[in-house]
C-alpha positions in Angstrom: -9.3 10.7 15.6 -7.9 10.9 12.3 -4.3 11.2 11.3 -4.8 13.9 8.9 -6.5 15.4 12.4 -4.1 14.7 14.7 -1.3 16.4 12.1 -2.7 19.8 12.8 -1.2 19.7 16.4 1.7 18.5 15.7 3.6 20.0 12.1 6.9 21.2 13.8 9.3 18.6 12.7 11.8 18.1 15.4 15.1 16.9 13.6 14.5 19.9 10.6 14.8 22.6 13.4 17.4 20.8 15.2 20.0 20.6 12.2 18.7 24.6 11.6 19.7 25.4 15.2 22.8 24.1 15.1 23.3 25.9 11.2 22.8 28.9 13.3 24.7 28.5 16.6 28.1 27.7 14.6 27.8 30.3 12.4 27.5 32.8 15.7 30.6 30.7 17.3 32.6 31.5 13.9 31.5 35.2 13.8 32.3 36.1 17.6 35.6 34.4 17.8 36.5 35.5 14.2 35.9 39.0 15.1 37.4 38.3 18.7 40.6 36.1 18.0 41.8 37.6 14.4 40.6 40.8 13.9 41.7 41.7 17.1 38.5 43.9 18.2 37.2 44.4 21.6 33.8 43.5 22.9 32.4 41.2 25.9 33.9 37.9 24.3 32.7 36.0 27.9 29.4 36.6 27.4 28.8 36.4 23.7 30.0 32.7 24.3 27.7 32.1 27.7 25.1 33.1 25.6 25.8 30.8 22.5 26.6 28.2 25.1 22.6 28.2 26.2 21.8 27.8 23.1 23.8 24.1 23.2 22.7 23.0 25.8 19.0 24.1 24.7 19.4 21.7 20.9 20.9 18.7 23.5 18.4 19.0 25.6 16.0 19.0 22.8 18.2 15.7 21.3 18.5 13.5 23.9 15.7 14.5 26.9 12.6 15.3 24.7 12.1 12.5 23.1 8.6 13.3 20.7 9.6 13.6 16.7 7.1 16.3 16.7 7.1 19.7 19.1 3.6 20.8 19.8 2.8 24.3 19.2 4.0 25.3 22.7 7.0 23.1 23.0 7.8 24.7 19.2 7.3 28.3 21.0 9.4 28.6 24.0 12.2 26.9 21.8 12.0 29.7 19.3 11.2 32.4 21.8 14.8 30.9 23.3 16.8 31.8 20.4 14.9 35.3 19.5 16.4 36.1 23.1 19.3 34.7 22.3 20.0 36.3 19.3 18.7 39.6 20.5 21.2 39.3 23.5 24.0 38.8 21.1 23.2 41.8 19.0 22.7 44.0 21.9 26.3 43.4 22.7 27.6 44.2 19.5 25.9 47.2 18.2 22.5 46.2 18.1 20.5 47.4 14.5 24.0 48.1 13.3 25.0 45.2 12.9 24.6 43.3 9.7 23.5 40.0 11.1 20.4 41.7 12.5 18.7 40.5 9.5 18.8 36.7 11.4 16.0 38.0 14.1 13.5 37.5 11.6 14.1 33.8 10.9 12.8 32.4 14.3 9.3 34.0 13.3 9.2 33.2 9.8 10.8 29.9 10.2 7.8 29.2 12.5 5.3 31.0 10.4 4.0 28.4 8.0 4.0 25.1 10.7 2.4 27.1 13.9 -0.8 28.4 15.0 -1.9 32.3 14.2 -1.5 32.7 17.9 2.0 31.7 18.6 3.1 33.3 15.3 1.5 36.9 16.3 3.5 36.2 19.7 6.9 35.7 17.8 6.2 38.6 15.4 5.4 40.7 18.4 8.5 40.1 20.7 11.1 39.9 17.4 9.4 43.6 16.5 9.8 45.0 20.5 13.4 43.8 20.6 14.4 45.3 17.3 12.9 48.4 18.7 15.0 47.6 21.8 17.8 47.3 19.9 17.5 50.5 18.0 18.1 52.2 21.6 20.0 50.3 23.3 22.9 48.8 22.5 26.9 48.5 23.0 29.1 49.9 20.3 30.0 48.0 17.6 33.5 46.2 17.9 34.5 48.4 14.7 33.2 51.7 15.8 30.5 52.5 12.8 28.1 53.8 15.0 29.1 57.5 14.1 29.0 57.3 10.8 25.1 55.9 11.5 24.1 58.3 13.5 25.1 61.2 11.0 22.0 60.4 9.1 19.0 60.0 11.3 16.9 58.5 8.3 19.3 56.2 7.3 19.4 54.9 10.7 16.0 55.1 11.7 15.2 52.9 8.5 17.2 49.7 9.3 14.5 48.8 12.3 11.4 50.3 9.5 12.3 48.0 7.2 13.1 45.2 9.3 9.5 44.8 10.9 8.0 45.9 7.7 10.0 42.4 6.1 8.7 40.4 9.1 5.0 41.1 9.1 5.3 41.0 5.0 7.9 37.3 5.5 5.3 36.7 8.0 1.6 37.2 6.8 2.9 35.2 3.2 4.3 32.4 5.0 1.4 32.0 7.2 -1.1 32.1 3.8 0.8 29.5 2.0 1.0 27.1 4.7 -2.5 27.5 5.6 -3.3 26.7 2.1 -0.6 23.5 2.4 -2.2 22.5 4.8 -6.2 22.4 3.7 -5.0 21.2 0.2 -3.1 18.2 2.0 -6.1 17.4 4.1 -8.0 17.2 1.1 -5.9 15.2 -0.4 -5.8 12.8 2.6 -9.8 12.5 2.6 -9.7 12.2 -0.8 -7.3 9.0 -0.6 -9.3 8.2 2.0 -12.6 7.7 -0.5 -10.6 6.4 -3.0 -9.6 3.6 -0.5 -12.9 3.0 1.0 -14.0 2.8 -2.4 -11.2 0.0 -3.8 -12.2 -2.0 -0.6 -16.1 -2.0 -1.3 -15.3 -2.7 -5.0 -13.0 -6.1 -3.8 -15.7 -6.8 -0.7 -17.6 -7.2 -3.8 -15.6 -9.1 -5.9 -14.7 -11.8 -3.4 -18.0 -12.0 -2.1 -18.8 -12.7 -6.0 -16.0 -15.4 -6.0 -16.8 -16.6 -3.2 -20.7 -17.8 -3.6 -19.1 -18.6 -7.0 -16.8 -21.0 -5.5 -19.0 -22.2 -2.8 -22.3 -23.3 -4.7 -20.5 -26.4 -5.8 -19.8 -27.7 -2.1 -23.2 -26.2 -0.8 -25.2 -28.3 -3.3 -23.5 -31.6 -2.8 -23.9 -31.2 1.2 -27.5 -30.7 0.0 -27.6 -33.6 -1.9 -25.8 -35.7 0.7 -28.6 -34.3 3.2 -31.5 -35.4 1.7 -30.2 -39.1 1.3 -29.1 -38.9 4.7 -32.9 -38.2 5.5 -34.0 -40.9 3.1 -31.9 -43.5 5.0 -32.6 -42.4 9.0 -36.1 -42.2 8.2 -37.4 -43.4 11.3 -34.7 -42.3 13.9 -36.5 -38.9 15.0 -32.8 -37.6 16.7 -30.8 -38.0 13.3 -33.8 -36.2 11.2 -33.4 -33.3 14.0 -30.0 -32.8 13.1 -30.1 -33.6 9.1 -32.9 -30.5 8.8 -31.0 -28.4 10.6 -27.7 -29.2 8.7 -30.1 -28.0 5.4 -31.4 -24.8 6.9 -27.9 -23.6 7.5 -26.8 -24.7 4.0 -29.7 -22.6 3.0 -29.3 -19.8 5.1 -25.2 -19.6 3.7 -26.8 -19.4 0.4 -29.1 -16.9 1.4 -26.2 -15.0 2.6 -23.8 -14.7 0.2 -26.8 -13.5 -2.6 -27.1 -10.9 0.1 -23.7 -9.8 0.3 -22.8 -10.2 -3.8 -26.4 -8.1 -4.4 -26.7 -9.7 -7.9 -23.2 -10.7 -8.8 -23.7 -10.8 -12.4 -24.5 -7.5 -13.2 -22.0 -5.8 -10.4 -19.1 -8.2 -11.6 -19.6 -6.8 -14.9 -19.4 -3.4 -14.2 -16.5 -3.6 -12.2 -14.3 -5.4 -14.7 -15.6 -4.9 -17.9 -14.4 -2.3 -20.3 -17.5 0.1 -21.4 -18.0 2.7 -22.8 -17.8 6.5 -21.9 -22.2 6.3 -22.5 -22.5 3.4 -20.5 -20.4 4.7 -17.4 -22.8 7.8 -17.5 -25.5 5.5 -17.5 -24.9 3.4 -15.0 -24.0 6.4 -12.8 -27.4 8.2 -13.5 -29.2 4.9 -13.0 -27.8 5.1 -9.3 -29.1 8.2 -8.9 -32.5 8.4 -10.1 -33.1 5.2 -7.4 -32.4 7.8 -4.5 -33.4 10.9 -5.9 -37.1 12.7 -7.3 -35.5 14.9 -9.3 -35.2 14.6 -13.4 -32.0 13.2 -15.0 -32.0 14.2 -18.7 -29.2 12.6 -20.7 -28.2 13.9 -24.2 -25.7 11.7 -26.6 -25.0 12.2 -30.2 -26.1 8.9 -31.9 -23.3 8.4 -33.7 -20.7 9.2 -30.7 -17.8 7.4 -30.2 -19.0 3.5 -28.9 -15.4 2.7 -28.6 -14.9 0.9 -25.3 -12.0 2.6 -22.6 -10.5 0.6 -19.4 -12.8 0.5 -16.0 -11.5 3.2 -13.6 -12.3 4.0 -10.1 -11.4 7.2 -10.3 -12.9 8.4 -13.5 -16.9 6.9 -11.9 -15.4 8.4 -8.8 -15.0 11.8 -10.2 -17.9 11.7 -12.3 -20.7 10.9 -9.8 -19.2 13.7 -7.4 -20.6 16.0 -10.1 -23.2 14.8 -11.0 -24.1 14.4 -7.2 -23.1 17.8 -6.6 -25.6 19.0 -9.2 -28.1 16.8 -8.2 -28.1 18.3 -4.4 -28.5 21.8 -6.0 -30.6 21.7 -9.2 -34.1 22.8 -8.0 -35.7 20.4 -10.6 -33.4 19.4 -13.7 -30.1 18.0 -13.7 -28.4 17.9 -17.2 -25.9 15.8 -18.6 -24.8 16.1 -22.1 -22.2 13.7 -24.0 -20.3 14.7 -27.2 -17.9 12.5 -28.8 -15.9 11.8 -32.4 -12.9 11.0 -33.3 -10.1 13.8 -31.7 -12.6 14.7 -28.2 -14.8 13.4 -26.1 -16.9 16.0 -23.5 -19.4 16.2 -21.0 -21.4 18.9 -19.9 -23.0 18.4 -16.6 -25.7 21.6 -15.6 -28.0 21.9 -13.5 -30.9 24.9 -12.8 -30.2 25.6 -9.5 -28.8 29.1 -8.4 -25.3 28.4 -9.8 -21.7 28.9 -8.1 -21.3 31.9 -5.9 -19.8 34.8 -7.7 -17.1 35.0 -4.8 -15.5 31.6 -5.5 -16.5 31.1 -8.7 -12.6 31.9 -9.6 -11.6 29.8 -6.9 -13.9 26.5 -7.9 -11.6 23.3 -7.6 -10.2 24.4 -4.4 -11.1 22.7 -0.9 -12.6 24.3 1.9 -14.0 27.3 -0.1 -16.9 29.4 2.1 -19.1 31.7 0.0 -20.3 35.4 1.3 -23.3 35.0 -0.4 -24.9 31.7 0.1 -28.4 32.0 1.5 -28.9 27.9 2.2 -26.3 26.8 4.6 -28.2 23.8 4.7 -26.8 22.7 1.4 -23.7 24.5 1.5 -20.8 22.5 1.2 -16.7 22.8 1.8 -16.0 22.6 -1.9 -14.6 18.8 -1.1 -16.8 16.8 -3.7 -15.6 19.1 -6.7 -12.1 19.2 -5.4 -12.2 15.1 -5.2 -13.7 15.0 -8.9 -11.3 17.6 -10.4 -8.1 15.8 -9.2 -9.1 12.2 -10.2 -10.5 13.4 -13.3 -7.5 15.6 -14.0 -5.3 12.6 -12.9 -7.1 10.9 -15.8 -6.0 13.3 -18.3 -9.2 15.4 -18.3 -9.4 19.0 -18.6 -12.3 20.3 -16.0 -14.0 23.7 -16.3 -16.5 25.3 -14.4 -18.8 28.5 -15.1 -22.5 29.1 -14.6 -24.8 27.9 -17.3 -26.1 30.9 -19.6 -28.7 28.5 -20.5 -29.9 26.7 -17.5 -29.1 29.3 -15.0 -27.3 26.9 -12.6 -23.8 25.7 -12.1 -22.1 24.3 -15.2 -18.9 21.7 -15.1 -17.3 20.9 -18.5 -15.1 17.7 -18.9 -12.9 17.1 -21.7 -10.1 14.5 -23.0 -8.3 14.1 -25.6 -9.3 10.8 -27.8 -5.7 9.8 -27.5 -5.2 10.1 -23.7 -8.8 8.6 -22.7 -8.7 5.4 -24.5 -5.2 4.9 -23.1 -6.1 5.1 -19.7 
């Protein structure tokens, strides 16, 4: 398994919520004896402290017995469901929804809200919302007695606990949509490094493989060379001719070898280091293409379009063929790609005549993990990863990336566009 995989059960960081815990356990030590010790007021001072005393010995247990840098999501749970009970104990004491720190029952929930599952946050949101109600009946008087006052307006009152659950489900639903979209967009990210990766080590497997039957023809032929005087001088002794022939079928089975692995080094050397231009990169890439695929590759250039050469990047053939491939696993018979170039802009157009982008997402394009409403072929629906990949190396690249359905082809349409300037400085 994966890490970015593995990450998914395990996003609570342990040390953040420690440090927040204590944050929050000596500002209620400072309020109780504050209120206690100087201004002199009168409320159960034993068992506020009890209470703030459990929550100690929770963040040192948490410290020095559990020793995992991460808390699962149910370790993460009963820690938080800990100091909601805590907290709520606290405020029951000292005039529950009338006191101005009630606001701090909402930040266990939304604290958790953007690292947890949907499960133990609707858990969290439930019990903080049944103890505010709690706390709306039940209570003792505060230390200053404002509870009259309160009670003189009933809607006043009765609106503290309203708006408190109204700003933990609202806290609580945006927290939870942001993270969830944190999360996807940094797992795309991850499988998008990953390619990238797999991608540098197949381009230097190549490259050494290249060097090496390079390096090693010299050696090869002279052991060649050596072997067939060898055979000249033991002509007659049967057990050293034995040996000499199978000394050359291994020197030609290493050469047989290596022209396997460097699959015509030349030509693949050559792409990989030398600077082309933005015609030839296309191409190359719709030359890999049309070896796999039935389907027609039509390629439009202005003659007279920029020849000047740019640096060889991964990323830019990287981002490039995910388009194209895209296109070409949705056109029905016609993928198009159409190069424009002078002296300020270069742009490609890349269409195909398939059934073009789902109206649903077509907004969202660029995104990953997008699921349309509307698609018909789940066989060739996708998660929206291959565009993703191409837009943020190509975007990385300087490029600015578009996408619309084609009024002309009828399909999905992606337009790529750079700057002169920024391309051939890459």
């Amino acid at each position: 398994m994966k890490f970015f995989e593995t990450s998914k059960y395990h996003s609570f960081k342990k040390s953040t919520y420690i440090t927040l815990r204590w944050i929050g356990i000596i500002g209620q030590l400072i309020a109780v004896n504050f209120v206690y010790l100087f201004l002199n007021s009168s409320f159960d001072f034993v068992t506020s402290n009890i209470i703030i005393f459990f929550g100690v010995i929770s963040n040192l247990y948490l410290i020095f017995i559990h020793k995992k840098t991460q808390l699962s999501d149910r370790s993460a749970f009963l820690f938080l469901l800990i100091d909601i009970l805590q907290l709520g104990f606290l405020l029951y004491l000292s005039g529950g929804i009338t006191n101005p720190f009630v606001i701090f029952i909402l930040i266990p929930s939304v604290f958790s809200s953007s690292n947890l599952s949907f499960k133990t946050n609707t858990l969290l949101v439930i019990l903080t919302v049944v103890i505010i109600i709690f706390l709306t009946f039940n209570y003792e008087d505060l230390p200053i007695n404002l509870n009259i006052d309160f009670h003189n307006n009933h809607y006043f009152y009765y609106s503290i606990p309203t708006s408190l659950i109204i700003a933990l489900v609202f806290l609580n639903y945006f927290a939870m949509t942001f993270g969830t979209q944190s999360r996807l967009r940094k797992e795309a990210l991850a499988k998008m490094e990953e390619a990238m990766a797999k991608e540098h080590e197949l381009l230097s497997l190549g490259g050494q493989a290249a060097a090496a039957a390079h390096s090693l023809g010299t050696p090869l032929s002279t052991i060649t060379i050596i072997a067939h005087d060898l055979m000249k001088q033991f002509k007659g002794q049967k057990e050293l001719k034995k040996d000499i022939e199978l000394l050359n079928s291994q020197v030609d089975r290493c050469n047989k070898i290596l022209k396997r692995l460097t699959l015509n080094p030349v030509e693949e050397d050559e792409f990989i280091d030398k600077d082309i231009s933005i015609r030839s990169y296309l191409n190359e890439i719709i030359s890999s293409f049309k070896e796999i695929s039935k389907k027609n590759f039509i390629f439009n250039f202005d003659q007279d379009s920029n020849p000047k050469k740019i640096t060889k990047s991964i990323e830019i053939v990287y981002g490039l063929r995910n388009f194209i491939g895209n296109a070409n696993k949705f056109a029905k018979n016609n993928i198009f790609i159409n190069l424009k170039s002078d002296s300020e802009m270069t742009e490609i157009n890349v269409e195909d005549d398939g059934n073009g982008y789902p109206r649903d997402i077509l907004s969202k394009i660029g995104e990953p993990y997008l699921k349309s409403n509307y698609s018909k072929d789940t066989s060739k629906e996708g998660l929206g990863l291959g565009l993703f990949i191409g837009k943020t190396l190509l975007e990385k690249n300087f490029a600015a990336v578009n996408f619309r359905n084609s009024k002309t082809r009828g399909g999905a349409e992606v337009n790529i566009r750079w700057k002169n300037k920024e391309l051939f400085n890459i």
